[in-house]
C-alpha positions as YAML, in Angstrom:
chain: A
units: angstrom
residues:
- id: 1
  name: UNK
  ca: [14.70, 3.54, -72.05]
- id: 2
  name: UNK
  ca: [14.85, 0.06, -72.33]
- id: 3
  name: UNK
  ca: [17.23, -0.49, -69.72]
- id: 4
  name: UNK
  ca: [15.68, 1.94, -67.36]
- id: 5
  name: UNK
  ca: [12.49, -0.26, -67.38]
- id: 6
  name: UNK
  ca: [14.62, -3.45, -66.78]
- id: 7
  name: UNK
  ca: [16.23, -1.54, -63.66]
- id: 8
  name: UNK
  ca: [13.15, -0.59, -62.10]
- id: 9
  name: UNK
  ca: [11.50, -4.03, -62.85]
- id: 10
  name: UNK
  ca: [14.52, -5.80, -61.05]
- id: 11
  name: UNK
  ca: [13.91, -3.11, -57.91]
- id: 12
  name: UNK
  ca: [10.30, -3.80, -57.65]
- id: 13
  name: UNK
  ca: [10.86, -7.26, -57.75]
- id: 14
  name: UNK
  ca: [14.06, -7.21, -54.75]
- id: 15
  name: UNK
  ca: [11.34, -4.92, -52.83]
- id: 16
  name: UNK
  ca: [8.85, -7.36, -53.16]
- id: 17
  name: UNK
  ca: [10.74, -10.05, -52.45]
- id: 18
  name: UNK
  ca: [12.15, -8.22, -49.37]
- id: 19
  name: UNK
  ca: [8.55, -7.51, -47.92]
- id: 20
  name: UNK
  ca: [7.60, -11.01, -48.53]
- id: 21
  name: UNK
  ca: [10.99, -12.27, -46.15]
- id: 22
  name: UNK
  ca: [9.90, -9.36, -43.70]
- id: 23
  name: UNK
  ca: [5.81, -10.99, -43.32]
- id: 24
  name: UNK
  ca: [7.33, -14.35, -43.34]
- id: 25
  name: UNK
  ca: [9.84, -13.72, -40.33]
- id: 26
  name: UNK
  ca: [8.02, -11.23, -38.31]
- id: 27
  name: UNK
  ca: [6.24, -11.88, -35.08]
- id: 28
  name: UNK
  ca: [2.85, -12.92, -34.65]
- id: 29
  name: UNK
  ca: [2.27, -10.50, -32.38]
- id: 30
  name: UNK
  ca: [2.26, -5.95, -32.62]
- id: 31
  name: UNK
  ca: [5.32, -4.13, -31.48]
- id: 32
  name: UNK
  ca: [7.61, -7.57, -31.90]
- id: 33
  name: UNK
  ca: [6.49, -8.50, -27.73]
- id: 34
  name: UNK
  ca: [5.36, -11.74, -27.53]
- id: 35
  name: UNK
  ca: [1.77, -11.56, -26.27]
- id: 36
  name: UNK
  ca: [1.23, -13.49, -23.12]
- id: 37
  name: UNK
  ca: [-2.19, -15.02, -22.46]
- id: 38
  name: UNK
  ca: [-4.23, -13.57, -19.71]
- id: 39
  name: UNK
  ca: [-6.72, -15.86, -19.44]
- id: 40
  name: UNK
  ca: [-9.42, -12.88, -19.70]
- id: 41
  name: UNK
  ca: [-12.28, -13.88, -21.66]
- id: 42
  name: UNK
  ca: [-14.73, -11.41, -24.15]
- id: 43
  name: UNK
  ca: [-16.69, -11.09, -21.62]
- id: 44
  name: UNK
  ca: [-14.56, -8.35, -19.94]
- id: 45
  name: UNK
  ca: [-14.87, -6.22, -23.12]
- id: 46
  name: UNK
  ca: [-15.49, -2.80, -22.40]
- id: 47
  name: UNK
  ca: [-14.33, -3.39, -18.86]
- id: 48
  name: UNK
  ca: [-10.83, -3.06, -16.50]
- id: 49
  name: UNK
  ca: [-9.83, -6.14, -15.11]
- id: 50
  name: UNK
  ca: [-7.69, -5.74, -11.83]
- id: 51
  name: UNK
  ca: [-4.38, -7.32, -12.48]
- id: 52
  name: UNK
  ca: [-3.83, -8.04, -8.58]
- id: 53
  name: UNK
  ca: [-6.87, -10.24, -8.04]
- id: 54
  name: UNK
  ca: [-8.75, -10.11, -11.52]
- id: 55
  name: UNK
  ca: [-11.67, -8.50, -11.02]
- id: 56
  name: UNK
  ca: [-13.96, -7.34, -13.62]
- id: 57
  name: UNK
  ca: [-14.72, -3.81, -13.18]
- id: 58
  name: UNK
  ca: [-16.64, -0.79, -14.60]
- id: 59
  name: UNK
  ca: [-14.43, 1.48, -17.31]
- id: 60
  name: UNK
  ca: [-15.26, 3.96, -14.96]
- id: 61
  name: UNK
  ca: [-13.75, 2.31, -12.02]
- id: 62
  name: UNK
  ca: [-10.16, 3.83, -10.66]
- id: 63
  name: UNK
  ca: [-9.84, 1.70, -8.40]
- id: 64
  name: UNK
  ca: [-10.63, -2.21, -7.98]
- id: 65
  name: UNK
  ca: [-14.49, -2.91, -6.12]
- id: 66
  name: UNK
  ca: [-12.93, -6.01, -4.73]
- id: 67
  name: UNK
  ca: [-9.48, -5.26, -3.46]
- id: 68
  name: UNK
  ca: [-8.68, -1.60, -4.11]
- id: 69
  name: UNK
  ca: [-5.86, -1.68, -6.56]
- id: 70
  name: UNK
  ca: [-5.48, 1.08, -8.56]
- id: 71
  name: UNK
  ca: [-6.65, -0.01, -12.14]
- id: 72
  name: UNK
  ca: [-4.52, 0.79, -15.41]
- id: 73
  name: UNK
  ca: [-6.30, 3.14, -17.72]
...
């Protein structure tokens, strides 16, 4: 019994250890892609911007008001 508890002790502890190493060498940002910045502010929350010409649009849009590119989403 005694040595059973040792043995699980020592695998917690290499698990924990291992998930520390994991967190500590990951990438800062989801899906391991590094995130470029798109310069679009909070303001454009709840909004599509056009990625031809940047263009804040309605979520509703399909299609860009300013140059007609179809919009993502």
């Amino acid at each position: 019994m005694d040595q059973t508890f040792l043995l699980a002790l020592a695998v917690a502890f290499v698990v924990v250890l291992a998930a520390i190493g994991r967190i500590a060498t990951r990438s800062p940002s989801p899906s391991g892609q590094a995130a470029a910045d798109t310069g679009i502010g909070v303001s454009t929350e709840g909004m599509k911007v056009c990625p031809k010409c940047r263009m804040g649009n309605l979520w509703t849009e399909r299609t860009c008001i300013n140059c007609g590119t179809k919009l993502r989403g």
